[in-house]
N, CA, C and O of each residue as an XYZ file, in Angstrom:
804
protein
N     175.881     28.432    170.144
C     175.666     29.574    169.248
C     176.712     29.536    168.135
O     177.896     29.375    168.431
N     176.280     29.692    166.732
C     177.181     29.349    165.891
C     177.821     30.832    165.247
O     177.245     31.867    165.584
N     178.948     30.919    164.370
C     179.608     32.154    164.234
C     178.487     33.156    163.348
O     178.593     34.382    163.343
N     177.572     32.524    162.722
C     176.447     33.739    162.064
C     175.833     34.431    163.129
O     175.621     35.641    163.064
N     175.464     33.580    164.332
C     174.190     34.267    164.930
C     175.338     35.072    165.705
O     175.063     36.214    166.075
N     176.367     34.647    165.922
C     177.458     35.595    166.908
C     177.746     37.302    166.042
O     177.864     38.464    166.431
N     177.757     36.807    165.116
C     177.867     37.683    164.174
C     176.568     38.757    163.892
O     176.757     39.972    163.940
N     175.462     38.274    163.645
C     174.355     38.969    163.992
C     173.799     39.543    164.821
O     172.923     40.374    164.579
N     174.355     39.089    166.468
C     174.020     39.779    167.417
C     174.643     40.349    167.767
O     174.236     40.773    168.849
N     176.061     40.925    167.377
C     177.446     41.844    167.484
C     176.677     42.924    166.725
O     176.367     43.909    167.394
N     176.236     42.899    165.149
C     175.948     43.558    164.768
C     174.778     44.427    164.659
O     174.595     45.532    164.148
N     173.928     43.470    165.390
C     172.735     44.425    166.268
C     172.824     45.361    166.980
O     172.436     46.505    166.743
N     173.439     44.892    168.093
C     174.550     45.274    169.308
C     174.916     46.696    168.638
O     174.095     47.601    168.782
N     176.084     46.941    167.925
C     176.633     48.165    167.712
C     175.736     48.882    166.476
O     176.033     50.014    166.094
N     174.536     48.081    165.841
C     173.706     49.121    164.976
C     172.808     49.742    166.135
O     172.702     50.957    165.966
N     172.048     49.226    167.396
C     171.498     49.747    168.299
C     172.321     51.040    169.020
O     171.911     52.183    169.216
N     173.916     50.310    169.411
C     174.126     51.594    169.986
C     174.607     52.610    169.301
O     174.917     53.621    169.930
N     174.757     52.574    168.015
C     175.227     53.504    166.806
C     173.664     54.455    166.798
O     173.778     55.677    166.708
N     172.566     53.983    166.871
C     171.092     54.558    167.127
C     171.209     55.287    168.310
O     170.857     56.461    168.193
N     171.448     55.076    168.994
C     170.996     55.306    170.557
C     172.458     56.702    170.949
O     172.494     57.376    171.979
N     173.241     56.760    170.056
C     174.059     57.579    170.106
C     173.876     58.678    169.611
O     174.173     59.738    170.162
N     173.149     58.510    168.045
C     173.158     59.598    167.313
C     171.612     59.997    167.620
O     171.335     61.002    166.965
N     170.407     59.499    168.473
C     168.953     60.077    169.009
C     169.714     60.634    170.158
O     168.887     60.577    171.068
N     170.874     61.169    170.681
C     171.034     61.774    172.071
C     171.535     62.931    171.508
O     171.361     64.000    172.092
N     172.347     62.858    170.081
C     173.176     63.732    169.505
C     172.011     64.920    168.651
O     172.092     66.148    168.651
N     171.007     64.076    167.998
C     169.971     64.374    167.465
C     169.273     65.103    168.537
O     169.268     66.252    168.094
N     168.867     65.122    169.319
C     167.586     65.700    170.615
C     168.606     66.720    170.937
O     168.110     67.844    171.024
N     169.962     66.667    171.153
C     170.861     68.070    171.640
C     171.109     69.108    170.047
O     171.921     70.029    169.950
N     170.308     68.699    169.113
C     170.386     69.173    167.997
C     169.407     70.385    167.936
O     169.631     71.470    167.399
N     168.396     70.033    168.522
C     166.658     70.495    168.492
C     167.198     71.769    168.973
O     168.030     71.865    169.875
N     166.557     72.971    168.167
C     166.607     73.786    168.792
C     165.996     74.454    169.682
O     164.819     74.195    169.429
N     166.008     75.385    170.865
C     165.903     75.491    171.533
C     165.192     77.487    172.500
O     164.899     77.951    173.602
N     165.308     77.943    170.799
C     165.698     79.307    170.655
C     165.359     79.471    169.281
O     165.822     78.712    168.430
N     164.306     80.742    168.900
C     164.596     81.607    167.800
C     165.604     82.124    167.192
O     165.503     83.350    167.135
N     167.243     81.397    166.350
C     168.447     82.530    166.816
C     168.277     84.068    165.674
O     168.794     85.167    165.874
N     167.578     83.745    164.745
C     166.987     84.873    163.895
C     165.967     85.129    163.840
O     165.211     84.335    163.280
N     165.407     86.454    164.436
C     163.889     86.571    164.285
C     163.667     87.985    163.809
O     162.661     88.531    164.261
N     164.500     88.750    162.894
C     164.732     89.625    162.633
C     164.541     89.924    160.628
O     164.005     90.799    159.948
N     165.380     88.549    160.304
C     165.645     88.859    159.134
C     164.678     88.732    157.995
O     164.345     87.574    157.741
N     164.140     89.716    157.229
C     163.041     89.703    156.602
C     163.631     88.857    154.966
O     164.697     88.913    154.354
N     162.299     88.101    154.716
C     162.766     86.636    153.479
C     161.214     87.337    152.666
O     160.295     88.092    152.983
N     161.711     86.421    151.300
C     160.270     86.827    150.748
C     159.132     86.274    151.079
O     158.026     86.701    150.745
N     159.387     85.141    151.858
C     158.279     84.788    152.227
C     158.384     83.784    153.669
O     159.476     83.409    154.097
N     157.248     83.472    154.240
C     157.058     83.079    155.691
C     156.476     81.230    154.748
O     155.975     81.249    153.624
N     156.652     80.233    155.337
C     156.279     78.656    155.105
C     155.825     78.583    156.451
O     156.477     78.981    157.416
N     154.373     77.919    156.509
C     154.153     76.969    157.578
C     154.006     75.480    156.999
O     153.564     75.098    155.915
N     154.542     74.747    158.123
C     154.002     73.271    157.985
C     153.466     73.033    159.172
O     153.760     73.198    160.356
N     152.383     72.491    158.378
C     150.951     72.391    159.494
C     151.259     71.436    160.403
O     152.469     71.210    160.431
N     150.368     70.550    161.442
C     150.834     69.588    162.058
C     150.551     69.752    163.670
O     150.046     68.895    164.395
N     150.918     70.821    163.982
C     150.910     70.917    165.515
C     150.440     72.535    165.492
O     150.697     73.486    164.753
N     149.689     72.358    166.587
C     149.221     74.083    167.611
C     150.527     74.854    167.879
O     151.627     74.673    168.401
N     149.806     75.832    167.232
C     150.658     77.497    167.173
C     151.547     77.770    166.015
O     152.295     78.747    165.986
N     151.461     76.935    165.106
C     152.279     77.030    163.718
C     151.553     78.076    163.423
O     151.804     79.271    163.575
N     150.481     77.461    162.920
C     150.143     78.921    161.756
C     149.262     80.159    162.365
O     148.469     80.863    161.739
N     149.558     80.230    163.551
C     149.545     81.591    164.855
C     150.630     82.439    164.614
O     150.555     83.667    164.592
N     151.780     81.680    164.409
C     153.227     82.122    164.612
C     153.324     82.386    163.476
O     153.738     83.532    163.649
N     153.272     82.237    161.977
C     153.283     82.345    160.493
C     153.052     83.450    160.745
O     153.961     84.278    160.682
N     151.327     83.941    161.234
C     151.054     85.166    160.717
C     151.502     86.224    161.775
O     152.295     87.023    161.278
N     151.284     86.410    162.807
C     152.358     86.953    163.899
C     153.390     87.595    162.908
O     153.411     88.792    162.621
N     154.391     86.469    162.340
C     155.155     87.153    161.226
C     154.991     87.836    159.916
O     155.750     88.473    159.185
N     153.896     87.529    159.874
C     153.819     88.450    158.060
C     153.113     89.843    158.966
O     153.467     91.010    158.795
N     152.147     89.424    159.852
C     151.885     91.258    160.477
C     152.860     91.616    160.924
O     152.421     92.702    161.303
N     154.495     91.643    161.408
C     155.338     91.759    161.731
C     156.351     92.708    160.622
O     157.364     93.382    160.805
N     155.554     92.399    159.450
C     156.129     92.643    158.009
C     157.253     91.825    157.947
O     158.086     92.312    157.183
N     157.693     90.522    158.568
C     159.016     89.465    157.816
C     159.008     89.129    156.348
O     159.935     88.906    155.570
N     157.794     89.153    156.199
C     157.759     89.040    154.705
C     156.581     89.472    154.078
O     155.887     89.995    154.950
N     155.923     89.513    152.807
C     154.724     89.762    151.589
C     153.609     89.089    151.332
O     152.549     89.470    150.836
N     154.102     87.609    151.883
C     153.394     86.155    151.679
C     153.782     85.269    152.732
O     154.697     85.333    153.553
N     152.737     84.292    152.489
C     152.832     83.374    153.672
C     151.909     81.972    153.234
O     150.682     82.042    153.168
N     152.417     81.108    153.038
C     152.379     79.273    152.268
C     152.260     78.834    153.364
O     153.039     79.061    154.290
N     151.365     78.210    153.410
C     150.948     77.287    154.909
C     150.877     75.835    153.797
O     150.201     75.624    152.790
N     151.600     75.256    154.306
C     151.757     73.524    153.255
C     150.738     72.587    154.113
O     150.322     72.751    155.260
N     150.530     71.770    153.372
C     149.585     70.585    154.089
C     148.300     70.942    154.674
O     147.957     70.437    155.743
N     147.524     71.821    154.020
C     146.343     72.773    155.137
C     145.311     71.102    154.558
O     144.473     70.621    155.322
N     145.562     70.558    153.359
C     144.351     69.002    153.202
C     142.971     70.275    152.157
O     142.842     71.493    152.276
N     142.342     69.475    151.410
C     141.593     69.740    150.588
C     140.654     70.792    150.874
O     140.850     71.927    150.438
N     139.720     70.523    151.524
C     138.972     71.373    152.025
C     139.026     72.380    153.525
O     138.258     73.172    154.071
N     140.477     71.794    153.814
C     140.723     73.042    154.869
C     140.318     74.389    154.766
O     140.055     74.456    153.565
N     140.099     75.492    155.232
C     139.993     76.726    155.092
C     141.087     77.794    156.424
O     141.170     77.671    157.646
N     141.467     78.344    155.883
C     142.272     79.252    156.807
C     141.654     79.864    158.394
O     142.425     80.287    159.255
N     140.087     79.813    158.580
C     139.840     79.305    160.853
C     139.875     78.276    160.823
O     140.096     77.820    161.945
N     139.703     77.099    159.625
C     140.215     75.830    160.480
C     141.440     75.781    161.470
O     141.697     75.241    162.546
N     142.093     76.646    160.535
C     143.991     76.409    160.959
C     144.093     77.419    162.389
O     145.190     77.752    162.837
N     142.905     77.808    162.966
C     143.547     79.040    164.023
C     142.318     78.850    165.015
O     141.285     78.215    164.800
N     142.673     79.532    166.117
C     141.902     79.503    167.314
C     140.573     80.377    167.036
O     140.298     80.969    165.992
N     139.986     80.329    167.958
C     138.389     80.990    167.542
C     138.896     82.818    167.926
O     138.269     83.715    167.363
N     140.039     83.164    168.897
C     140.396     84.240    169.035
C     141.621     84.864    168.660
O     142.364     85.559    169.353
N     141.756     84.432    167.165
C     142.572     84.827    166.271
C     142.095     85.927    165.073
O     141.480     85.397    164.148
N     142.268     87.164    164.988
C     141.651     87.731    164.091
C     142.330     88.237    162.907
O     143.265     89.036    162.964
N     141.672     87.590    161.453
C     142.380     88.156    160.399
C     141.834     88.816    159.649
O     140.741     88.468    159.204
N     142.571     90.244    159.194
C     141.501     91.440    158.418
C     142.080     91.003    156.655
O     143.200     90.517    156.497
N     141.145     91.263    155.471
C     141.179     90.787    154.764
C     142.719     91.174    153.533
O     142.883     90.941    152.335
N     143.650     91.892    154.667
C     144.545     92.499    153.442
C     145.594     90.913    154.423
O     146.434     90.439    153.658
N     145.575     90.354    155.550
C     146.311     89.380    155.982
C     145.501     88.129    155.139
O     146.338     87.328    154.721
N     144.507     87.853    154.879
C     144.000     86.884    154.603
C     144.628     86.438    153.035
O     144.796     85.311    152.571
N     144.937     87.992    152.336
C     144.827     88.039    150.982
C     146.331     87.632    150.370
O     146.635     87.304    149.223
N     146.969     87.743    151.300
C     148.683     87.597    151.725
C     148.773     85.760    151.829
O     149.819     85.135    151.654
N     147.850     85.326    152.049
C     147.725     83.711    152.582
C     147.502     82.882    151.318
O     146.593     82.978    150.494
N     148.354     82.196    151.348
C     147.730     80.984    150.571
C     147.999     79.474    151.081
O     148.985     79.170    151.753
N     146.939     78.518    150.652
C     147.066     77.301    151.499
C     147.403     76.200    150.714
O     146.793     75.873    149.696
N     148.321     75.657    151.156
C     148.722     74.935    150.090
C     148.094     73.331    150.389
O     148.332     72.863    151.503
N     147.238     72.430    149.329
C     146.377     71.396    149.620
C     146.895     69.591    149.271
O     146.145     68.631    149.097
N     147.838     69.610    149.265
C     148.166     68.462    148.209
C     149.124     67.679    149.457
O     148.553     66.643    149.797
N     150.357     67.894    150.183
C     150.898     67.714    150.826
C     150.453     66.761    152.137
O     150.033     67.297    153.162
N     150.550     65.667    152.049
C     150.641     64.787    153.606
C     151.237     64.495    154.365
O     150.839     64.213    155.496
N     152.786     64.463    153.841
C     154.205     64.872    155.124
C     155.153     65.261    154.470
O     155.303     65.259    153.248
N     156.104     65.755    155.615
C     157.268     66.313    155.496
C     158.092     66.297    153.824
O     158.444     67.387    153.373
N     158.267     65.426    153.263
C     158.939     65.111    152.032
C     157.584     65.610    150.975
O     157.897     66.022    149.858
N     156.391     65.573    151.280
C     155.282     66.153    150.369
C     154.986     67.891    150.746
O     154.339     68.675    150.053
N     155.575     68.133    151.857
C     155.456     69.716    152.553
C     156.660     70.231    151.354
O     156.385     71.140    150.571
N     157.715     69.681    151.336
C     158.920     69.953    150.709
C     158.639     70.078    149.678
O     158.946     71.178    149.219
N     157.858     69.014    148.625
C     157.348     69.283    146.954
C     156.786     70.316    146.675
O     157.004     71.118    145.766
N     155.508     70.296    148.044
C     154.715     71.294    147.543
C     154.813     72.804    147.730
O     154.209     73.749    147.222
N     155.821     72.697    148.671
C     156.694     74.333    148.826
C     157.528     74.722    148.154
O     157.783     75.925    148.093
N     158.167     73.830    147.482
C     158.799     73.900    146.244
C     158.128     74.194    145.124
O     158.882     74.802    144.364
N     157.355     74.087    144.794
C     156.330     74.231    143.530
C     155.494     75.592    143.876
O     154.834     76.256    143.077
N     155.662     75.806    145.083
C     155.080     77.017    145.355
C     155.694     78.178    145.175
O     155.280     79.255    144.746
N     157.073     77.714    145.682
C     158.382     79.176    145.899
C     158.766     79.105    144.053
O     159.481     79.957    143.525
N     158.352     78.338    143.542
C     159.285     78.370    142.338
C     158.136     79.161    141.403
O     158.565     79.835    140.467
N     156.653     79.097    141.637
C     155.682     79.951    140.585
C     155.710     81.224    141.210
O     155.346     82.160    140.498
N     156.162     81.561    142.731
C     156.645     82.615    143.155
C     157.487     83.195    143.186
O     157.535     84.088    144.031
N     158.627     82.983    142.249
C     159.958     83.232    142.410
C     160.993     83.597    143.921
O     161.715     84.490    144.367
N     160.616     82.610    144.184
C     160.952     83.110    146.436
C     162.276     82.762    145.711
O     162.502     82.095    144.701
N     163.362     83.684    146.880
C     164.592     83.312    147.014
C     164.958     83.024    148.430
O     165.949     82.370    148.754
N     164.225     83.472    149.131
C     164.650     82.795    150.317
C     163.115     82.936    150.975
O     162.229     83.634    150.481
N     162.959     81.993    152.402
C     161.818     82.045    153.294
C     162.292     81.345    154.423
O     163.347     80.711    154.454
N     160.923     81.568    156.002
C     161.197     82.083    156.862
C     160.376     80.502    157.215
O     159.297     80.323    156.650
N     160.864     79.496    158.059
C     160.472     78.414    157.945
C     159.877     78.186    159.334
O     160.612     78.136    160.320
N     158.615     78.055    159.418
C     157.848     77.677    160.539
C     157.392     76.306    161.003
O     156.396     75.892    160.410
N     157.867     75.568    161.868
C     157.404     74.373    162.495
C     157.860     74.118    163.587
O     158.876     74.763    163.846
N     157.485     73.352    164.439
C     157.728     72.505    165.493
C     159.426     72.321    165.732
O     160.335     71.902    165.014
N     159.384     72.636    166.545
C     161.341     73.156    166.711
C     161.955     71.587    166.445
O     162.960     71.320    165.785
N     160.905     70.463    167.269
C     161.883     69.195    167.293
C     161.172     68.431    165.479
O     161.767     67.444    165.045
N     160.370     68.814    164.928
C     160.380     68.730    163.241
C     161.796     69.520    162.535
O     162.437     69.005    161.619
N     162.108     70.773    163.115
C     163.168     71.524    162.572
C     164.035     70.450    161.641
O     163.946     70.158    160.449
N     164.685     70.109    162.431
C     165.605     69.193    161.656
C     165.632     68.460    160.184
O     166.528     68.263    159.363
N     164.362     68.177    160.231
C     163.890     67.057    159.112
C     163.125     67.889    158.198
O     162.835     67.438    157.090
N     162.788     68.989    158.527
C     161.805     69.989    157.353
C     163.070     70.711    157.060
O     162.919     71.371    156.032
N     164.220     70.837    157.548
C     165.128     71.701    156.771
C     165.948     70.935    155.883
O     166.460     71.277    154.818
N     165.999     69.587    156.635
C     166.947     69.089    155.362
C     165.872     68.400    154.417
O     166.521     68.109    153.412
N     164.631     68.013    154.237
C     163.950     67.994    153.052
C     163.710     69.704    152.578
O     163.683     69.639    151.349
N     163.597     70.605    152.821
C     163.533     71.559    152.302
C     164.574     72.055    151.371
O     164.420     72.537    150.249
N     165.832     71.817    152.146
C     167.128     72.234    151.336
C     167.135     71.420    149.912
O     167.341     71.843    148.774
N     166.754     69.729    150.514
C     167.096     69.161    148.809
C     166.020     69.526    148.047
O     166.223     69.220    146.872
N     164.920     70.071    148.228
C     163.871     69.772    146.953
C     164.355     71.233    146.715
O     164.108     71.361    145.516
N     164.959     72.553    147.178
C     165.620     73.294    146.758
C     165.981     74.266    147.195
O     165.486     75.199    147.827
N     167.517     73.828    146.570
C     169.404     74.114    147.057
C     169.097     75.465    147.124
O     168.904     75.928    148.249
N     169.003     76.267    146.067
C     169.057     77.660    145.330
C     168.162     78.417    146.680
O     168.693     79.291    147.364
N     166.993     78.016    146.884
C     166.685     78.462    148.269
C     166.958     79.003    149.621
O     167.125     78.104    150.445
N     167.062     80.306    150.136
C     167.955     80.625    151.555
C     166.886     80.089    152.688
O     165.772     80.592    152.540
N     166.956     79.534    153.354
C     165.966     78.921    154.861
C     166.409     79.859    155.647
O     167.553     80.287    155.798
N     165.390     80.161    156.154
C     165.815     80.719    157.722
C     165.217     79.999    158.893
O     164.034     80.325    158.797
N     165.309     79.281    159.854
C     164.755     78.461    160.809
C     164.024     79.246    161.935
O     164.489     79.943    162.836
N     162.754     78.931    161.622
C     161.812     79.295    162.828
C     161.002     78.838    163.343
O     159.815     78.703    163.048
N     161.995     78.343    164.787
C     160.983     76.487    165.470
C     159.775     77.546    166.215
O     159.677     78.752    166.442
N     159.006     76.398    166.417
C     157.138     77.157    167.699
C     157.683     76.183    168.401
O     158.052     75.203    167.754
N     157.856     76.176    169.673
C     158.052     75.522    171.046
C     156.735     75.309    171.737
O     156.167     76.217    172.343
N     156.136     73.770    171.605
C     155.389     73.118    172.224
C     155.227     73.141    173.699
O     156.371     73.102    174.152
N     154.248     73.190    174.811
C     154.404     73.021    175.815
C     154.623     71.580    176.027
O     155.559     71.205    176.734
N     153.974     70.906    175.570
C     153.789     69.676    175.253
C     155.522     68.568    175.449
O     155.787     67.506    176.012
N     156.099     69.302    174.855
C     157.290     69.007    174.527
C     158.405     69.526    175.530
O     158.511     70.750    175.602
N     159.267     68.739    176.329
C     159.746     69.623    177.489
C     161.508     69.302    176.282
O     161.943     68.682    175.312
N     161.815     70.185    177.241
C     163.667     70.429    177.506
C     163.876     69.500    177.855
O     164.275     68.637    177.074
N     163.717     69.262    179.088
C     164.778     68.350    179.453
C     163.931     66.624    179.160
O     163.630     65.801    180.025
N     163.708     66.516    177.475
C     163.189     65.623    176.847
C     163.660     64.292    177.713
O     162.706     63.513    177.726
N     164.613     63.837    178.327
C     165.252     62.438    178.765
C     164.353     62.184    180.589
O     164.672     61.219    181.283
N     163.510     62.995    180.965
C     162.810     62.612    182.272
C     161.481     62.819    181.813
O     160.689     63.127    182.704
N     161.093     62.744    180.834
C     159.342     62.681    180.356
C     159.545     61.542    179.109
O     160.053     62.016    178.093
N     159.294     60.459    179.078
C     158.975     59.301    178.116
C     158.151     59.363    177.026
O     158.209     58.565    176.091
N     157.123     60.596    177.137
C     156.289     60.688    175.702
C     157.365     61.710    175.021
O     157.574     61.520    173.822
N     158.079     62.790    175.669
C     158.988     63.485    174.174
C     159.885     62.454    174.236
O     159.791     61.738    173.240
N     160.842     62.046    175.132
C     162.088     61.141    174.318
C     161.759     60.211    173.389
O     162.626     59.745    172.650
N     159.621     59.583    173.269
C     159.357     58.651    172.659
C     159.345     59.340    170.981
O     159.910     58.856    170.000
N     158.609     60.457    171.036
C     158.086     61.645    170.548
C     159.768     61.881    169.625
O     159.638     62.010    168.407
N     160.969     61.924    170.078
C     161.795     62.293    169.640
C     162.659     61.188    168.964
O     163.367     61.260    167.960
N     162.464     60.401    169.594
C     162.800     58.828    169.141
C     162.380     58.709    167.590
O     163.050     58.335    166.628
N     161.266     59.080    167.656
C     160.225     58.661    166.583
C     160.564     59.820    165.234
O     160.598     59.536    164.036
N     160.758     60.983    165.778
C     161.358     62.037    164.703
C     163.071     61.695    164.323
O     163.738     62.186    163.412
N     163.424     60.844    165.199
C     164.956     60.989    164.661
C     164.796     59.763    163.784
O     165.482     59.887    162.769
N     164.144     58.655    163.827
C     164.165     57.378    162.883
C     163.574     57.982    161.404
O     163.978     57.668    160.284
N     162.494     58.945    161.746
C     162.278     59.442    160.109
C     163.161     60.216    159.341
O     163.336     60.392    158.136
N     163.733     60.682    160.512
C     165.443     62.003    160.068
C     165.860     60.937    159.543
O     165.977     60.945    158.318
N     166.109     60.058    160.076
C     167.108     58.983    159.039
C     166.744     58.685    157.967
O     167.439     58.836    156.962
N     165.583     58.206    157.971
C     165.201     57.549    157.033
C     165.272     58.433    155.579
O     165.665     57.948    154.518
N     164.738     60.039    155.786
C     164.587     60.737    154.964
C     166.226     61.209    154.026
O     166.465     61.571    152.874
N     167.240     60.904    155.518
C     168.971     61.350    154.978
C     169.291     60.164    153.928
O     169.636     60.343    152.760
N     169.124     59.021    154.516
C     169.086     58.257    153.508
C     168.733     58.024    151.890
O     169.422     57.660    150.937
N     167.469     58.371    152.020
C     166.051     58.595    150.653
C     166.512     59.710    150.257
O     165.789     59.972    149.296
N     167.184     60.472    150.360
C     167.767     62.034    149.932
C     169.442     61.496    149.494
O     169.879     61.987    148.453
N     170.032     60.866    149.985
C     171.536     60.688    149.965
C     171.118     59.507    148.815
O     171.565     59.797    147.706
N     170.499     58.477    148.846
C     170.167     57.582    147.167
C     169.944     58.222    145.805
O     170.276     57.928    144.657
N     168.951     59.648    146.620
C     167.987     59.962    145.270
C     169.552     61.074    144.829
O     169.188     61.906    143.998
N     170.906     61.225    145.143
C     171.935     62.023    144.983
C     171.504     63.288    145.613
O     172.154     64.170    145.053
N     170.750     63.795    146.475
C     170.674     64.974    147.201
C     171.735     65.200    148.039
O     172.227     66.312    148.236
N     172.174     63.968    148.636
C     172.907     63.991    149.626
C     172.385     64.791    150.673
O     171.406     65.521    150.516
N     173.328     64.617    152.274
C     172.794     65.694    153.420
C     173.542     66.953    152.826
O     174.261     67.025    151.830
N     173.073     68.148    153.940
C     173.851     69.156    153.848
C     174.708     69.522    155.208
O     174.547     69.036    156.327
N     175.479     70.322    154.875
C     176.206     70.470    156.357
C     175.553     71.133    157.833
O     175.800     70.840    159.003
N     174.216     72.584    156.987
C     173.759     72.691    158.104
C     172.391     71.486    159.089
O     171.591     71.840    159.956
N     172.581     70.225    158.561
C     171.687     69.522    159.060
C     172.499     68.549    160.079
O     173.566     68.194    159.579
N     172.235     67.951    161.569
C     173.044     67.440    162.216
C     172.726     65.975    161.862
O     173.385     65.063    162.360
């Protein structure tokens, strides 16, 4: 074995366990808990994606958390029962409160297009709905496409998705797979000069 490949497989070696350190640090990141479910924003964000998001959105605007409510990524011809169970009922002053936002295909396009949304709305702050183990990666694309913005974090807890993520192989895979795009996105944010922010782990 000559000193390159020694060299290459050292540096595999500690880029793997430099990975494998920060997906354990990352998964104890996920939250776990609503810790604000109180504080009223001008507006409620869903990002679509998984069951009980946009259950939980409106839950909150009948709650009065906020005036409005941006569901990102609903896709072209979605319509607002696509997005909900057949025993979900909305009367037309909740419906009228809704808007769906169509353009968006992931996370970094949820971020544009909520941005372009809060900004013809003048939002100063909103109430951020997704998938607790997405949390991470929708807040720090949210923060850079915009700073001026207050977030408030509000994960939906999957059954699907356990706690104790490290004895079930589809979430640690499941989480595996969200922390390589966390990267990828800190990165693509830290080039484009966004840099991270501090509340992101």
């Amino acid at each position: 074995m000559n000193r390159f490949t020694k060299v290459a497989l050292t540096g595999s070696a500690v880029a793997i366990a430099a990975w494998g350190v920060g997906w354990i640090a990352f998964a104890s990141a996920i939250p776990n808990a609503v810790n604000d479910a109180t504080t009223k924003t001008d507006a409620i964000v869903v990002l679509t994606g998984g069951r009980g998001r946009v259950e939980a959105g409106i839950e909150l605007l009948r709650g009065g958390l906020a005036a409005k409510l941006f569901v990102s990524g609903a896709g072209g011809r979605t319509q607002l029962p696509d997005l909900l169970p057949d025993n979900v009922p909305i009367s037309p002053e909740i419906q009228a409160a809704i808007t769906l936002g169509r353009e968006a295909e992931d996370t970094p396009g949820n971020a544009t297009e909520t941005a372009a949304w809060a900004q013809r709305e003048s939002i100063a702050s909103l109430r951020l709905v997704t998938a607790a183990y997405h949390m991470p990666r929708s807040l720090l694309e949210l923060q850079a496409a915009m700073p001026k913005v207050r977030i408030v974090a509000h994960p939906v807890f999957s059954s699907n998705v356990k706690a104790d993520w490290w004895r079930w192989p589809g979430t640690a895979s499941l989480i595996a797979r969200e922390y390589t795009k966390f990267l990828v996105s800190w990165i693509r944010i830290w080039i484009a000069g966004g840099g991270p922010t501090s509340d992101t782990p």
